[in-house]
TORKOL-4160 file (C-alpha; in steps of 0.2 Angstrom, whole numbers, padded with zeros to 4 digits, m for minus):
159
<pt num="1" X="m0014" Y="0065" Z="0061"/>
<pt num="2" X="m0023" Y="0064" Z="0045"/>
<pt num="3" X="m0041" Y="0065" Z="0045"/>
<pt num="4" X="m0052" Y="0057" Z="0032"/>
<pt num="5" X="m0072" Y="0061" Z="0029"/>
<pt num="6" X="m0082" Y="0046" Z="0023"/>
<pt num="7" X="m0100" Y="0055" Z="0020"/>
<pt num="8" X="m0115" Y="0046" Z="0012"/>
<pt num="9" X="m0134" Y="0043" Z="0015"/>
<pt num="10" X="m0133" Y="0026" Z="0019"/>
<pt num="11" X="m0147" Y="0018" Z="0019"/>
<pt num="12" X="m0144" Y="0006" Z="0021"/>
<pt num="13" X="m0125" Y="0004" Z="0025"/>
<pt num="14" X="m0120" Y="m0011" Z="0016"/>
<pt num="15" X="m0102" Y="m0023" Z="0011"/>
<pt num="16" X="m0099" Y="m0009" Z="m0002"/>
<pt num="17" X="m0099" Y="0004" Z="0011"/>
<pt num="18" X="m0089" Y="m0006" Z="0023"/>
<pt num="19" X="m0077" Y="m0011" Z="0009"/>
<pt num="20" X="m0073" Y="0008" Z="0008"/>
<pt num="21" X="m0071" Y="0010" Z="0027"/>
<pt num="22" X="m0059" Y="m0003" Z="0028"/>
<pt num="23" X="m0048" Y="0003" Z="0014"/>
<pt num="24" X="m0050" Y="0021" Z="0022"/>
<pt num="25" X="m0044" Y="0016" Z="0039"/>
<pt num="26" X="m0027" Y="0007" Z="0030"/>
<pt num="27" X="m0023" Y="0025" Z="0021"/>
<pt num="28" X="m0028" Y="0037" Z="0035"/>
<pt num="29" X="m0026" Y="0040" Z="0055"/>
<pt num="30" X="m0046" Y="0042" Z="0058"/>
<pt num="31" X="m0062" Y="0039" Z="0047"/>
<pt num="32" X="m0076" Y="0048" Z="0050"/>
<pt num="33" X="m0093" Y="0040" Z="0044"/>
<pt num="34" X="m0104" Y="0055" Z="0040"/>
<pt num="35" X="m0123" Y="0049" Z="0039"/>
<pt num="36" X="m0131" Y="0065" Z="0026"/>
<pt num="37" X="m0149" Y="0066" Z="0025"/>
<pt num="38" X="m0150" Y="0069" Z="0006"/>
<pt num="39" X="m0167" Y="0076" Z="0001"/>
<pt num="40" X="m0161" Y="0071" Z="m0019"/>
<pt num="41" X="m0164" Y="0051" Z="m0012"/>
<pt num="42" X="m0179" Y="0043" Z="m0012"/>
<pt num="43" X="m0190" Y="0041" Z="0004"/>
<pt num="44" X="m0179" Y="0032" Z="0018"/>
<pt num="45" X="m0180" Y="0018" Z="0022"/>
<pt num="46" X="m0172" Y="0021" Z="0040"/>
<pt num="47" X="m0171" Y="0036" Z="0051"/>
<pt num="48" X="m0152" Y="0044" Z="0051"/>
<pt num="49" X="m0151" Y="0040" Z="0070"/>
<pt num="50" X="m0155" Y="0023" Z="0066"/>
<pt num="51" X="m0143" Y="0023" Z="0051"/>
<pt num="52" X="m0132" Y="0030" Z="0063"/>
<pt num="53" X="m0134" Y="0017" Z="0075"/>
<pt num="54" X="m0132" Y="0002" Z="0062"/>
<pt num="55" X="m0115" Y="0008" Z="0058"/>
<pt num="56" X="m0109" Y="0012" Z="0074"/>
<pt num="57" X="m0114" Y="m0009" Z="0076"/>
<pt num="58" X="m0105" Y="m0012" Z="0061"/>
<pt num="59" X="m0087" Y="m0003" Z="0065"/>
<pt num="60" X="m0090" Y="0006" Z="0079"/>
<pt num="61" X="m0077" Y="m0005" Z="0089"/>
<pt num="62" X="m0064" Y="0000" Z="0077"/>
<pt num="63" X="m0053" Y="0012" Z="0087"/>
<pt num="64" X="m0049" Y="0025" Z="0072"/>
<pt num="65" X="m0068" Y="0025" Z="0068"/>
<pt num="66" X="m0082" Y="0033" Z="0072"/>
<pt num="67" X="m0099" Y="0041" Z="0065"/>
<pt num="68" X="m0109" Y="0055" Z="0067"/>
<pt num="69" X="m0126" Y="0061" Z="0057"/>
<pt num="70" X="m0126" Y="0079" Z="0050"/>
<pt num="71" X="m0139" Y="0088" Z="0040"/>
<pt num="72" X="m0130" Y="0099" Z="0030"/>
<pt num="73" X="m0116" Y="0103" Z="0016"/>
<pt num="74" X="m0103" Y="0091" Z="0018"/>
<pt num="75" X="m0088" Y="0102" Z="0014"/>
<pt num="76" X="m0097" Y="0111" Z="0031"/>
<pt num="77" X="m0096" Y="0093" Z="0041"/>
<pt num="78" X="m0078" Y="0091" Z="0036"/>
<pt num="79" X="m0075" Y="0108" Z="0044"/>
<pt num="80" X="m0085" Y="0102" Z="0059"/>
<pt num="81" X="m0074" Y="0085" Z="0062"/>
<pt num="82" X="m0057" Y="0093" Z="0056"/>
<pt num="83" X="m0055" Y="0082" Z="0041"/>
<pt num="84" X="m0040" Y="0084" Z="0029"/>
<pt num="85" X="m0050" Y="0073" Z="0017"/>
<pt num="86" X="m0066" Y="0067" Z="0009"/>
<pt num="87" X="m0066" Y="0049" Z="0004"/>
<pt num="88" X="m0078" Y="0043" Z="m0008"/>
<pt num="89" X="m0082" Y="0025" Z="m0016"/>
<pt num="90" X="m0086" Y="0022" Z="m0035"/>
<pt num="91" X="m0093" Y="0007" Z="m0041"/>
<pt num="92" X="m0093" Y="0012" Z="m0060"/>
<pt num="93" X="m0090" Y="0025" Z="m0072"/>
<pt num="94" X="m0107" Y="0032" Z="m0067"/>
<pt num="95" X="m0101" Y="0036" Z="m0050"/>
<pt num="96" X="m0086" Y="0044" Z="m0055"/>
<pt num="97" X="m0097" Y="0057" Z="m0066"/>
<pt num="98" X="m0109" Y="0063" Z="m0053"/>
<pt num="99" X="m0095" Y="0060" Z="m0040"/>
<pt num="100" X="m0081" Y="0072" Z="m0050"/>
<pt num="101" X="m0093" Y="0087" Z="m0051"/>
<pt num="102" X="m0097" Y="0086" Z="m0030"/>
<pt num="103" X="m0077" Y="0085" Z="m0029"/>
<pt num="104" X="m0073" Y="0099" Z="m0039"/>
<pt num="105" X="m0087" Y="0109" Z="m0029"/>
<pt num="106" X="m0082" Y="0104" Z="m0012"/>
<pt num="107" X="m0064" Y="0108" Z="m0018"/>
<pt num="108" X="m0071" Y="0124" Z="m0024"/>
<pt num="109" X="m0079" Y="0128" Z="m0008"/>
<pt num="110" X="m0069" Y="0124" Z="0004"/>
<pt num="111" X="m0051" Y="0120" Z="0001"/>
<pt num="112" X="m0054" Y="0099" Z="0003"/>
<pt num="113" X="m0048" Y="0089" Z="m0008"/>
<pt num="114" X="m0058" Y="0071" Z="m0011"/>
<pt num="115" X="m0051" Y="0054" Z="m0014"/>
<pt num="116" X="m0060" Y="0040" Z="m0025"/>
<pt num="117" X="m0058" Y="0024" Z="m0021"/>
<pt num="118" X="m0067" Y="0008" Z="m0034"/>
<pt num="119" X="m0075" Y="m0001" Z="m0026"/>
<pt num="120" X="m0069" Y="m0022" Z="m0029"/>
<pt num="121" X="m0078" Y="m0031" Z="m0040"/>
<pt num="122" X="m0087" Y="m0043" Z="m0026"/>
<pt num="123" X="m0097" Y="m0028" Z="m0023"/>
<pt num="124" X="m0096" Y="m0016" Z="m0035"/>
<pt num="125" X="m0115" Y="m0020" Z="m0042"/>
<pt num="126" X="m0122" Y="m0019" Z="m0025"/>
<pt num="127" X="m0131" Y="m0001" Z="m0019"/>
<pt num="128" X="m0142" Y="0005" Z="m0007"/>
<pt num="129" X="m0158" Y="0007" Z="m0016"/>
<pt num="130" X="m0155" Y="m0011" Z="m0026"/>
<pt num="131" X="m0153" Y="m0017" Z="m0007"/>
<pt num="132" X="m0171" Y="m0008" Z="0000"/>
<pt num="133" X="m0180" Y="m0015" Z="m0016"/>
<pt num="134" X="m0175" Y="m0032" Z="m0013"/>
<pt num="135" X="m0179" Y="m0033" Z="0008"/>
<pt num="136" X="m0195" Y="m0024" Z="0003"/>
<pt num="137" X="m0200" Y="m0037" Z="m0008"/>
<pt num="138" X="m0195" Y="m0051" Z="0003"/>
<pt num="139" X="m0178" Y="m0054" Z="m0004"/>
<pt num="140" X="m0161" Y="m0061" Z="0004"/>
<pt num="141" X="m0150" Y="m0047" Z="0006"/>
<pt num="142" X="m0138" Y="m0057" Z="0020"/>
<pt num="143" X="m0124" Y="m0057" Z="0007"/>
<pt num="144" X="m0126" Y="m0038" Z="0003"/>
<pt num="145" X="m0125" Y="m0029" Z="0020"/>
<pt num="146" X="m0116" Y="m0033" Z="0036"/>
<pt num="147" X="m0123" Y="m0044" Z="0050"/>
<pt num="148" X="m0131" Y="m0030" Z="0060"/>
<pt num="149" X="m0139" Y="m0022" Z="0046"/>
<pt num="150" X="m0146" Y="m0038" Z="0042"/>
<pt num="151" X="m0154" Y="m0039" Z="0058"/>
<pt num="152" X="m0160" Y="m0020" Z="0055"/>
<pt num="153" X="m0170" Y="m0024" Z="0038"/>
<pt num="154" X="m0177" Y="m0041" Z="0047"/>
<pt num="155" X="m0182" Y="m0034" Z="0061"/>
<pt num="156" X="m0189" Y="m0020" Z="0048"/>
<pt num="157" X="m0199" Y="m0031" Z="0035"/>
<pt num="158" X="m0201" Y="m0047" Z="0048"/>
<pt num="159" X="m0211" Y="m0037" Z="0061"/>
């Protein structure tokens, strides 16, 4: 059975994410959904619990998924979950910079190798923080992020 690690902050989970997850679970026997506290991000906008709970809402029904929420390294929560792989998304050549170096360095540490997958064009442009600006400002994010993060940031900007 092979074993991939999907680690990320998450916040929010949105199409991108979820277009990863679903390519993940064609090439692999389990995904795990790591949400990382990353104190390199800016201020969250949602708890890791509740980050958590969102994607657990999102694919949680999906037998060879499931989540959990780690604050640590992530070459240690691969350890932790038995994962024979980390998976990774990458939207542009930008990614792949920062992404490469963690690769090498989780490789370095720990033996596990990590797999890119590009993102597809529909929502290659779309991140977290662009997502966050926009809900905080009033914005539509419907066609960024799936149906129960929508109701998340509503229920987070609309209160």
């Amino acid at each position: 059975m092979t074993r991939a690690l999907f680690p990320g902050s998450f916040d929010p989970f949105h199409n991108g994410h979820l277009e990863v997850v679903e390519r993940a679970v064609r090439l692999f026997d389990e995904v795990v959904v790591a949400v990382l506290r990353n104190p390199q991000k800016s201020e969250s906008l949602f708890s890791a619990a509740e980050r958590e709970e969102m994607i657990h809402e999102t694919v949680g029904s999906w037998p060879t998924v499931r989540t959990v929420s780690m604050s640590t390294l992530v070459v240690d929560v691969a350890r932790d979950v038995g994962a024979d792989i980390i998976v990774k998304g990458l939207r542009a050549v930008t990614d792949f910079e920062n992404e490469l170096q963690m690769a090498q360095m989780n490789r370095q540490l720990s033996g596990i190798d990590t797999l890119f997958i590009p993102t597809g064009s529909s929502s290659s442009f779309i991140a977290s923080r662009l997502v966050r600006e926009i809900a905080r400002f009033g914005g539509d994010v419907s066609a960024f992020v799936p149906d129960p993060v929508l109701a998340r940031i509503k229920g987070r900007f609309d209160a």
